[in-house]
GUDO-933676 format. One record per residue: residue in three letters; x, y, z negated of N, C-alpha, C, CB in turn. Coordinates in steps of 0.05 Angstrom, whole numbers, padded with zeros to 5 digits, always signed. Last residue first. Glycine has a CB too. Example, Ala and Ser with C-alpha at 12.3 -4.5 7.8 and 13.67 -1.06 7.14 Angstrom:
<atoms>
SER+00257-00045-00142+00273-00021-00143+00258+00001-00157+00282-00012-00114
ALA+00264-00114-00156+00246-00090-00156+00264-00066-00156+00226-00089-00181
</atoms>
This chain:
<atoms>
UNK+02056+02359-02569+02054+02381-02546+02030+02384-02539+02068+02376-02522
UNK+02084+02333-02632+02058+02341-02617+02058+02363-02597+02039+02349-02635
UNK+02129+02336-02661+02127+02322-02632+02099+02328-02614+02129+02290-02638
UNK+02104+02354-02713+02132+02367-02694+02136+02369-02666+02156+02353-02700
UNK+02069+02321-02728+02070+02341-02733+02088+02365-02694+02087+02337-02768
UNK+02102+02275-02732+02076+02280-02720+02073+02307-02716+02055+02270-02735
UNK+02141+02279-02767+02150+02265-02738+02135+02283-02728+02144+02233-02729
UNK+02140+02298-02825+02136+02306-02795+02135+02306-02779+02139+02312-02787
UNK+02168+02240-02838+02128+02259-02849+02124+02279-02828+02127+02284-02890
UNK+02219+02244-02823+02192+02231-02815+02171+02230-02820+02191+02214-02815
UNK+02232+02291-02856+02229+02292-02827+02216+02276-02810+02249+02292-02818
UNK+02235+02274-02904+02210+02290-02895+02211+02291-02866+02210+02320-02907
UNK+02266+02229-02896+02240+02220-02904+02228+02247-02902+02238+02206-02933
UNK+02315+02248-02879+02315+02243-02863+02280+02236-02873+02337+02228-02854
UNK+02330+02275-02939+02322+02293-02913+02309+02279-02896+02344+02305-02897
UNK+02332+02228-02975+02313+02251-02966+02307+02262-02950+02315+02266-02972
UNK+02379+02208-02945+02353+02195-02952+02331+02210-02949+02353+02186-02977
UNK+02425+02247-02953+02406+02249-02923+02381+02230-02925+02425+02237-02892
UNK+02447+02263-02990+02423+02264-02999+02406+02260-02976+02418+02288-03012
UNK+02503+02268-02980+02498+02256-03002+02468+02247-03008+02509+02272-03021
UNK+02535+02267-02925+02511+02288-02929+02499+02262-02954+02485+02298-02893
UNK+02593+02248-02926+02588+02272-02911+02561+02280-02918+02590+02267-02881
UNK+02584+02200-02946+02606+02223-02962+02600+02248-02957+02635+02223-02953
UNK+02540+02171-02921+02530+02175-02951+02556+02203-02960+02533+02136-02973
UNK+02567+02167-02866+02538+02181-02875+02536+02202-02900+02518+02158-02882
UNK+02612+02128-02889+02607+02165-02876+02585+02179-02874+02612+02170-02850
UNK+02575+02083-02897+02583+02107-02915+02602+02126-02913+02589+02100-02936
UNK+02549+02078-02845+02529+02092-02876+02557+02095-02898+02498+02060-02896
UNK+02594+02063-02820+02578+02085-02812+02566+02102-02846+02550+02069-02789
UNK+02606+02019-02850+02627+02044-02846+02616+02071-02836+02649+02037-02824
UNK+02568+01978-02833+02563+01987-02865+02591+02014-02872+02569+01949-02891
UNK+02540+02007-02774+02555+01990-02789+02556+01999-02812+02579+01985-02780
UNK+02517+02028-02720+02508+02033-02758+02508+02009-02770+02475+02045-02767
UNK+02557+02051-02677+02547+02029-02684+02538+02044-02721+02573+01999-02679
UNK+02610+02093-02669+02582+02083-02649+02550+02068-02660+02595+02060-02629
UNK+02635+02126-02712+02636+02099-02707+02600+02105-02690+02642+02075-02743
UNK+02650+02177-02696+02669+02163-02705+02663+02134-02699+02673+02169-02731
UNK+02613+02202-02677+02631+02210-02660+02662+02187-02659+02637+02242-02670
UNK+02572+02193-02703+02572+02171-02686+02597+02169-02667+02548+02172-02669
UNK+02565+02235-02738+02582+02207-02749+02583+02189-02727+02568+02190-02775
UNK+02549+02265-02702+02570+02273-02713+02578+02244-02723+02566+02296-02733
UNK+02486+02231-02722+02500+02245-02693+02543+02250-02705+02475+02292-02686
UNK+02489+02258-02771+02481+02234-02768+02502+02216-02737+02445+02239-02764
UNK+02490+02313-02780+02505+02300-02786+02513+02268-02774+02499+02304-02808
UNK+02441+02317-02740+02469+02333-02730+02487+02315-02741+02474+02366-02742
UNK+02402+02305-02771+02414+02296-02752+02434+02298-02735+02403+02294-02745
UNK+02404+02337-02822+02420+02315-02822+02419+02301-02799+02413+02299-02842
UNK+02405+02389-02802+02429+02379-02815+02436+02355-02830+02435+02393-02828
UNK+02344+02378-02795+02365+02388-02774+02396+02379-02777+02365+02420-02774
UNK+02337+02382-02855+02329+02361-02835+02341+02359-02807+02302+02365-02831
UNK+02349+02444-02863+02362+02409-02877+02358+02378-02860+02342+02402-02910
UNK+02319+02466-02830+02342+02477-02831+02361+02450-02845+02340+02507-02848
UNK+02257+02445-02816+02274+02455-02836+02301+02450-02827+02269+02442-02862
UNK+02238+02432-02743+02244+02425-02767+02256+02441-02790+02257+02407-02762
UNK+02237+02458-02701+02219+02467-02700+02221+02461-02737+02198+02457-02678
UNK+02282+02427-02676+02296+02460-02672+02262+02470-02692+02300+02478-02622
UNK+02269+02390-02649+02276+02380-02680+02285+02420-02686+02314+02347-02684
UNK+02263+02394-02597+02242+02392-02615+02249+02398-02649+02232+02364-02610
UNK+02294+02376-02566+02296+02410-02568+02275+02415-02595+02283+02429-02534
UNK+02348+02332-02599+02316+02336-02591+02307+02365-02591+02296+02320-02611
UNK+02410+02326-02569+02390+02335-02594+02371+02342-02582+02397+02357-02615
UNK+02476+02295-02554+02440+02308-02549+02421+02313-02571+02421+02287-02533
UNK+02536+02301-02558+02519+02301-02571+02488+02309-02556+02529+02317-02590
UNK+02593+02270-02529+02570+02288-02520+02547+02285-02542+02559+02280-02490
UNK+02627+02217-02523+02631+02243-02547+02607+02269-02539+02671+02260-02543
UNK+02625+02184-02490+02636+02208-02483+02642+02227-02510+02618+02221-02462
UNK+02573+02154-02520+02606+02143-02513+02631+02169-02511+02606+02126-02478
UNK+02535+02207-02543+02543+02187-02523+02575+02177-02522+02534+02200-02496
UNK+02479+02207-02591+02514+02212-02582+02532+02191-02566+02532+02215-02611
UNK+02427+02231-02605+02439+02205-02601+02467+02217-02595+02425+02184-02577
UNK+02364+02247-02641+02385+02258-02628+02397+02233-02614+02404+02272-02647
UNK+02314+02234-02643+02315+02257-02654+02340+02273-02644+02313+02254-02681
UNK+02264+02198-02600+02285+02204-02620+02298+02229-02630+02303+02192-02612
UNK+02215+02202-02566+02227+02167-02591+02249+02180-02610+02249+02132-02569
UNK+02207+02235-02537+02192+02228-02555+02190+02208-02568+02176+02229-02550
UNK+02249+02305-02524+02247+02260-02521+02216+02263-02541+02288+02227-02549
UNK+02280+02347-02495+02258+02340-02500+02253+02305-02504+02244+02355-02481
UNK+02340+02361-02500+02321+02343-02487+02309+02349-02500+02322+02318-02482
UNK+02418+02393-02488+02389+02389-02497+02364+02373-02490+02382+02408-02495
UNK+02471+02379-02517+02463+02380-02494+02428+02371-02504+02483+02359-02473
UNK+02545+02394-02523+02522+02394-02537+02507+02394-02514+02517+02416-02557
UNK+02622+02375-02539+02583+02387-02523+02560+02381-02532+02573+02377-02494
UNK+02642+02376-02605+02632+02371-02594+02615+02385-02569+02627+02363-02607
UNK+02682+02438-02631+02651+02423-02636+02647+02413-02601+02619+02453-02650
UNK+02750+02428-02634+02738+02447-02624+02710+02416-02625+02756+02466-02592
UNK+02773+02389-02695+02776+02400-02661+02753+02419-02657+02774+02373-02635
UNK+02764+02367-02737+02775+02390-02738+02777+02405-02716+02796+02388-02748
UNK+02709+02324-02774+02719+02335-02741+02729+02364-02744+02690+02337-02715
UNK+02696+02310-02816+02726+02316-02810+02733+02313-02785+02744+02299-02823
UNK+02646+02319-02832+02641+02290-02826+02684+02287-02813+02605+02284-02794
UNK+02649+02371-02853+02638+02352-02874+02641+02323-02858+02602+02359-02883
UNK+02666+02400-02808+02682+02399-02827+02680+02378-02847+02681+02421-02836
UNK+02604+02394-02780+02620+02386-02772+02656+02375-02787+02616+02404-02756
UNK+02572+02435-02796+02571+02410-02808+02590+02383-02799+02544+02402-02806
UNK+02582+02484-02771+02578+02479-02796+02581+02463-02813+02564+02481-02799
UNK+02579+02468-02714+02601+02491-02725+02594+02490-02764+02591+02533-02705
UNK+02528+02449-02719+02552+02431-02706+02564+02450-02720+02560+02425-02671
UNK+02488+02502-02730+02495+02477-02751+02515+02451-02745+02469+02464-02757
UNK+02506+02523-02685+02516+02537-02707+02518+02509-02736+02490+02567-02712
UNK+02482+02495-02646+02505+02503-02642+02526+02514-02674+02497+02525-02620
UNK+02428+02496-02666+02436+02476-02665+02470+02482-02665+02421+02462-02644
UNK+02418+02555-02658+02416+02544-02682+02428+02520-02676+02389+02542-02693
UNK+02420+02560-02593+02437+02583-02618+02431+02565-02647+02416+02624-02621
UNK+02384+02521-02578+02409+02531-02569+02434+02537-02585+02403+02552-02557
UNK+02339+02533-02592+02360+02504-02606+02391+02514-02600+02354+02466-02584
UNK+02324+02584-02572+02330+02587-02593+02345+02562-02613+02309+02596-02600
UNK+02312+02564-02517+02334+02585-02526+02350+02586-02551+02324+02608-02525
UNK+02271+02523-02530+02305+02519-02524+02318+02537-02518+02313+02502-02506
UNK+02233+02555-02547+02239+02536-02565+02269+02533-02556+02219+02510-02564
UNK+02227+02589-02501+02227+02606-02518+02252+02583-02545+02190+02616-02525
UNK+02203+02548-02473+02228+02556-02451+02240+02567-02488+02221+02590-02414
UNK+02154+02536-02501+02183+02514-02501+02204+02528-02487+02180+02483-02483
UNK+02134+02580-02483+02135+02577-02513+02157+02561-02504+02110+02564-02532
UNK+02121+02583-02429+02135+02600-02438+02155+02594-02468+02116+02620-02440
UNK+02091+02529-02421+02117+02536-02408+02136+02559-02426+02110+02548-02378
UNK+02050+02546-02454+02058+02525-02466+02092+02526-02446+02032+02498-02462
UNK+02028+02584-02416+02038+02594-02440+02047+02574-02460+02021+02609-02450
UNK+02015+02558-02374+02032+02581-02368+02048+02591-02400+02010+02609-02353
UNK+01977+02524-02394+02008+02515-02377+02026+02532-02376+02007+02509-02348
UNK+01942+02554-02401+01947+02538-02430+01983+02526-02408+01911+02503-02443
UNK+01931+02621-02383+01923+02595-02382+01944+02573-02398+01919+02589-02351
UNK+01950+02671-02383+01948+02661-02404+01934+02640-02402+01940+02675-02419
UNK+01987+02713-02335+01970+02694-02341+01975+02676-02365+01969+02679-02320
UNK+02024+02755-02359+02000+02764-02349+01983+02741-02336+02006+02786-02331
UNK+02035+02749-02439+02042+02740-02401+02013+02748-02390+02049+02695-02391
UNK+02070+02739-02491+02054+02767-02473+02061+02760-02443+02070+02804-02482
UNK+02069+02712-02552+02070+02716-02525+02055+02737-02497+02064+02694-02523
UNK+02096+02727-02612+02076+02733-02594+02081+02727-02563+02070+02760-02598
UNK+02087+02682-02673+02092+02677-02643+02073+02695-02624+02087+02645-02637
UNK+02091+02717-02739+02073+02714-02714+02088+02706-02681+02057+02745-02713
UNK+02126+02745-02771+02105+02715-02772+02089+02700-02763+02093+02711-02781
UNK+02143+02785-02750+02120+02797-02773+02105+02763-02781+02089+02828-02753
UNK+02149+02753-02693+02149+02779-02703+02123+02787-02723+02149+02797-02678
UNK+02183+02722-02641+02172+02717-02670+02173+02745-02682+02189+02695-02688
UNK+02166+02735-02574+02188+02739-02589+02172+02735-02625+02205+02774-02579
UNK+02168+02725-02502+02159+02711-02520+02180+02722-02560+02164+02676-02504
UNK+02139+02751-02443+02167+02744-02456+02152+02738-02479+02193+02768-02458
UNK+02139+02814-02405+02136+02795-02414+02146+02771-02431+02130+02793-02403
UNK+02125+02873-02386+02126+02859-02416+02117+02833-02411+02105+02872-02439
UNK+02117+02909-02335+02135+02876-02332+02139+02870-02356+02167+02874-02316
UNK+02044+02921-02346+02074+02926-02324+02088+02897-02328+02102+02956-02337
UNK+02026+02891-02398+02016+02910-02392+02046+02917-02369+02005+02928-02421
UNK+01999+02825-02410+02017+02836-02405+02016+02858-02399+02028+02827-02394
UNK+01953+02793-02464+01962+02807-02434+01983+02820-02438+01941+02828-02420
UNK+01980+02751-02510+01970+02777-02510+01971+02783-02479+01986+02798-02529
UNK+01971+02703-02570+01970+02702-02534+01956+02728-02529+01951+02672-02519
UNK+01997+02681-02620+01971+02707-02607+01987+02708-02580+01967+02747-02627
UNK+02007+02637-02667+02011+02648-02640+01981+02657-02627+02027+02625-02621
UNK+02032+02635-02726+02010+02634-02715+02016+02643-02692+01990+02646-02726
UNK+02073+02585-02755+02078+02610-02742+02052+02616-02726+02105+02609-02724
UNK+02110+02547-02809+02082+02550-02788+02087+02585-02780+02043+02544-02811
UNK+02178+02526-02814+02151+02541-02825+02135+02543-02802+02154+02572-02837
UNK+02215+02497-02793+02211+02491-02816+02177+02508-02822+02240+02500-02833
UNK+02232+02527-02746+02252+02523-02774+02239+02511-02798+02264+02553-02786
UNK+02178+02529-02732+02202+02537-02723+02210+02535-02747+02207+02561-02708
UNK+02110+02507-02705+02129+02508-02729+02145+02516-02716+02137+02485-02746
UNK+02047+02543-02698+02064+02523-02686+02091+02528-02700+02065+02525-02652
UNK+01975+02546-02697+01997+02554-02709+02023+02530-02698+01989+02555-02743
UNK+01926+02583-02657+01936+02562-02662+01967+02566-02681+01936+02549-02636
UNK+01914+02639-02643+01894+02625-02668+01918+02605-02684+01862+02602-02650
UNK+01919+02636-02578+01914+02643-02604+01898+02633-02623+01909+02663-02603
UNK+01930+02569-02551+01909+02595-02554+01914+02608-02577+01877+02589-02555
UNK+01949+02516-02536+01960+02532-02530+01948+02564-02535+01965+02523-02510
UNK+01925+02469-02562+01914+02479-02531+01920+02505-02527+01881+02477-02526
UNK+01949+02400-02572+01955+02430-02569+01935+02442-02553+01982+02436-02556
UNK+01909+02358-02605+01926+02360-02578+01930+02398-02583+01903+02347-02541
UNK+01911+02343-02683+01895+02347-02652+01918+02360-02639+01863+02369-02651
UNK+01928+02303-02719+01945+02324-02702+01922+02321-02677+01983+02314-02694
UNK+01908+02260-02756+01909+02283-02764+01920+02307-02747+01921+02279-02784
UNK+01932+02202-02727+01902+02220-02739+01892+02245-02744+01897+02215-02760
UNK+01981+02206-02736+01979+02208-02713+01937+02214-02719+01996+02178-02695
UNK+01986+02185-02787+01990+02202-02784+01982+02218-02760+02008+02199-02790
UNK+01974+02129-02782+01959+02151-02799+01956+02174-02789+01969+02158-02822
UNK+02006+02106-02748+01987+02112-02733+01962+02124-02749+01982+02089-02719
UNK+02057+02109-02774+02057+02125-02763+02023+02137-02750+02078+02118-02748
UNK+02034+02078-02813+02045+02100-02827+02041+02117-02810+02072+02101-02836
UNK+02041+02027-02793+02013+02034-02790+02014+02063-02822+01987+01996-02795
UNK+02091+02028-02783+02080+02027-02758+02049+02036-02774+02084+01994-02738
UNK+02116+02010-02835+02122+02033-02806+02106+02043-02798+02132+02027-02782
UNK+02090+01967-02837+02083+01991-02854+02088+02019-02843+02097+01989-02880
UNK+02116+01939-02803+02087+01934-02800+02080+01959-02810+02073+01909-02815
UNK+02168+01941-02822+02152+01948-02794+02131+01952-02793+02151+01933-02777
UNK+02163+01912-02867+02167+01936-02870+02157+01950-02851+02188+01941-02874
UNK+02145+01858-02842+02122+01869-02867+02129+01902-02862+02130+01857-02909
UNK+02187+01835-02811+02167+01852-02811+02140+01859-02816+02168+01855-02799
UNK+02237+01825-02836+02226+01853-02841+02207+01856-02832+02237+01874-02834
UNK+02234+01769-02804+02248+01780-02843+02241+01800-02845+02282+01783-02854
UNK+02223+01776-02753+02204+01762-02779+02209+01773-02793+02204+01736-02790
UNK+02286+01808-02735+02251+01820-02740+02232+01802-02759+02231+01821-02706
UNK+02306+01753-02742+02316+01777-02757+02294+01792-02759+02338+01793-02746
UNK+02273+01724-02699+02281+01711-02727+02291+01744-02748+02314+01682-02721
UNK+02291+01760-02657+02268+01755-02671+02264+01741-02697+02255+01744-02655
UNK+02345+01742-02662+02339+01769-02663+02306+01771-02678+02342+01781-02630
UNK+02354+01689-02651+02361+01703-02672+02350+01732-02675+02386+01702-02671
UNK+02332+01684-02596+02309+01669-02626+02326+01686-02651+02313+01620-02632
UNK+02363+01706-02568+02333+01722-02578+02331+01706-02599+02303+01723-02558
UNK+02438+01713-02599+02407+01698-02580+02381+01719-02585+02395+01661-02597
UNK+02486+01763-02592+02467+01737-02601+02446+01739-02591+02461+01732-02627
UNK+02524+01777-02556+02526+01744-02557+02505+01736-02579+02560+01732-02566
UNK+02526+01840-02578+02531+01832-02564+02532+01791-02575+02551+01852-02556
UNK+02487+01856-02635+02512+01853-02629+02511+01835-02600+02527+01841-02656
UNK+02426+01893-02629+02440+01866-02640+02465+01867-02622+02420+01835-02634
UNK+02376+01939-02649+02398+01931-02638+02413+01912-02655+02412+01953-02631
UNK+02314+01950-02633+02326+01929-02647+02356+01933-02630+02308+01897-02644
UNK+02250+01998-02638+02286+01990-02636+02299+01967-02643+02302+02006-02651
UNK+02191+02011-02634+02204+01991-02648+02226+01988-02629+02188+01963-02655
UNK+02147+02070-02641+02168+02048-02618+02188+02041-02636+02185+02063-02586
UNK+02127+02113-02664+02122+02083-02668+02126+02070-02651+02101+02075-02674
UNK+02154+02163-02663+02120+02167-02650+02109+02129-02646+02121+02190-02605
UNK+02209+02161-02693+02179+02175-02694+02145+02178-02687+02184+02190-02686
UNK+02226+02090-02689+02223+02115-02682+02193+02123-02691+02229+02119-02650
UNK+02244+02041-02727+02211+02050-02721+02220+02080-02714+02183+02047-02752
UNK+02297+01989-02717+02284+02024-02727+02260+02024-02712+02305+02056-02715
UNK+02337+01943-02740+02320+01947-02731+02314+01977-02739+02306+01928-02736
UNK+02402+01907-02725+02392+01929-02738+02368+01945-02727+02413+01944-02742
UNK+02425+01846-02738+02423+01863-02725+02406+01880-02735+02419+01857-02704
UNK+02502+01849-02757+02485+01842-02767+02460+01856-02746+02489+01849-02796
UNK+02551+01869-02746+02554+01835-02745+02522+01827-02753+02581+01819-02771
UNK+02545+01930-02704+02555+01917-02731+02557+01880-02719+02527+01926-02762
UNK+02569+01929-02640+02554+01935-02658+02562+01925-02684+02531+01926-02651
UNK+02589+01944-02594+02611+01956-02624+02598+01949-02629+02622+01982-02638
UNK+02561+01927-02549+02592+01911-02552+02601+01920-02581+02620+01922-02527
UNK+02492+01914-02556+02521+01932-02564+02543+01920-02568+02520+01948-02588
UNK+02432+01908-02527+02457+01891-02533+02479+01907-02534+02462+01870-02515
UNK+02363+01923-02540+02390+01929-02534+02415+01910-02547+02394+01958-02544
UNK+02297+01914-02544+02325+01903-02551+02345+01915-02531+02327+01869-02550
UNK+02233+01941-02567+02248+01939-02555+02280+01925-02564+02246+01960-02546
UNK+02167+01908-02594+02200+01919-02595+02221+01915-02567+02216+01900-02623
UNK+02113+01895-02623+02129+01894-02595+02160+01914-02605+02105+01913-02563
UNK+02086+01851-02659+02100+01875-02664+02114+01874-02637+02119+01877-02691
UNK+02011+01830-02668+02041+01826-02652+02058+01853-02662+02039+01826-02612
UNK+01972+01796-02710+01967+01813-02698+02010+01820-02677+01948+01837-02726
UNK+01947+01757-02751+01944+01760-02724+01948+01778-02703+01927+01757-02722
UNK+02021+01760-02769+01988+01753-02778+01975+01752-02748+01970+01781-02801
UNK+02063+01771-02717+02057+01779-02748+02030+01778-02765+02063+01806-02751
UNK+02095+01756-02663+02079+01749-02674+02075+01758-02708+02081+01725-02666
UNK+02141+01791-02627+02148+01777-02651+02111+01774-02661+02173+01799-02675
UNK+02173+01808-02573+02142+01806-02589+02146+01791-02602+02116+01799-02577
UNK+02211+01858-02518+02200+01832-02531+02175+01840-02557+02231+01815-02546
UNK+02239+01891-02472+02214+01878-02484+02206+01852-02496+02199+01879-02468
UNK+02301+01907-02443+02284+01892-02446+02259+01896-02469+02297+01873-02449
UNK+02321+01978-02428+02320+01959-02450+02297+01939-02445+02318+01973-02477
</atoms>
């Protein structure tokens, strides 16, 4: 995706642009999680239009953006050591980093506690373990909330593929193919928040584009995703932090 810059007081909003043959008629701007600016515009229109469209919002952007770089204040770097606490489903989980005694090794939640048990405990070895641990477990949960939420957006066929990443702009996406990806990350989110990117996703199965048909399949299929989708960006930070 090209790079562009919209001038805002003295100060610039950089954004990326994409051009979509489905897109709506209108173009449609997003502040991902970790504060990268999205703009998608319908195939044949100009930059000056596009940017012209960014001006008009970007006060909101702006607010976006200096929301996210609050937040981003408050999350010191992982350093992988007991003590430290790290989310799953929604809740904090303390992790105790334990020697291995023979071949115990392996990673399992127990009593509330992430234990890991490896016979090297240097911060790579056990930041490897943990995420291997994280996408076992999207695996099985994500799978189950497709098989769940799926009926609500009137996919009757057999659930979409599914397919996993680690990203640090987004939460999910859904490809032409009908292939769903989901952030291995979002596996660390509440159980609701999850179900609404799934849902979200899932609606793309139908319409590609976030056209005013999209949002209201959105709005039939998950009545309250406003919400959801607003704690989940209070978490961005939180969540995304490695």
């Amino acid at each position: 995706m090209a790079l562009y810059d919209v001038a805002y007081g003295d100060e610039h909003i950089r954004f990326s642009l994409r051009f979509l043959v489905r897109a709506a008629r209108s173009v449609s701007i997003h502040v991902t999680p970790d504060g990268a600016v999205l703009v998608d515009a319908p195939e044949g229109t100009t930059l000056p239009e596009v940017k012209k469209a960014v001006r008009q919002r970007a006060a909101w952007v702006w607010q976006q953006l200096q929301a996210s770089k609050a937040r981003k204040l408050h999350v010191l770097p992982r350093e992988y050591i007991s003590g430290e606490t790290h989310f799953y489903l929604g809740r904090r989980h303390m992790l105790k980093v334990q020697p291995a005694h023979g071949d115990e090794l392996g990673v399992r939640l127990w009593r509330g506690r992430l234990e890991i048990t490896t016979a090297k405990r240097d911060a790579l070895t056990v930041r490897y373990m943990l995420e291997g641990w994280y996408r076992e477990r999207a695996t099985e949960v994500f799978a189950r909330v497709i098989a769940d939420m799926s009926p609500r957006v009137g996919l009757r066929r057999a659930p979409p593929p599914l397919r996993l990443l680690s990203m640090r702009t987004q939460w999910g996406s859904c490809s032409p193919k009908g292939e769903v990806l989901l952030n291995t990350h979002l596996v660390k989110a509440p159980r609701p928040c999850i179900e609404y990117v799934v849902v979200h996703e899932l609606c793309h199965l139908k319409e590609l584009n976030h056209s005013e048909r999209f949002y209201r399949q959105l709005d039939r299929a998950l009545p309250d995703w406003v919400v959801r989708k607003a704690e989940l960006d209070n978490m961005a930070e939180v969540l995304l932090n490695r």
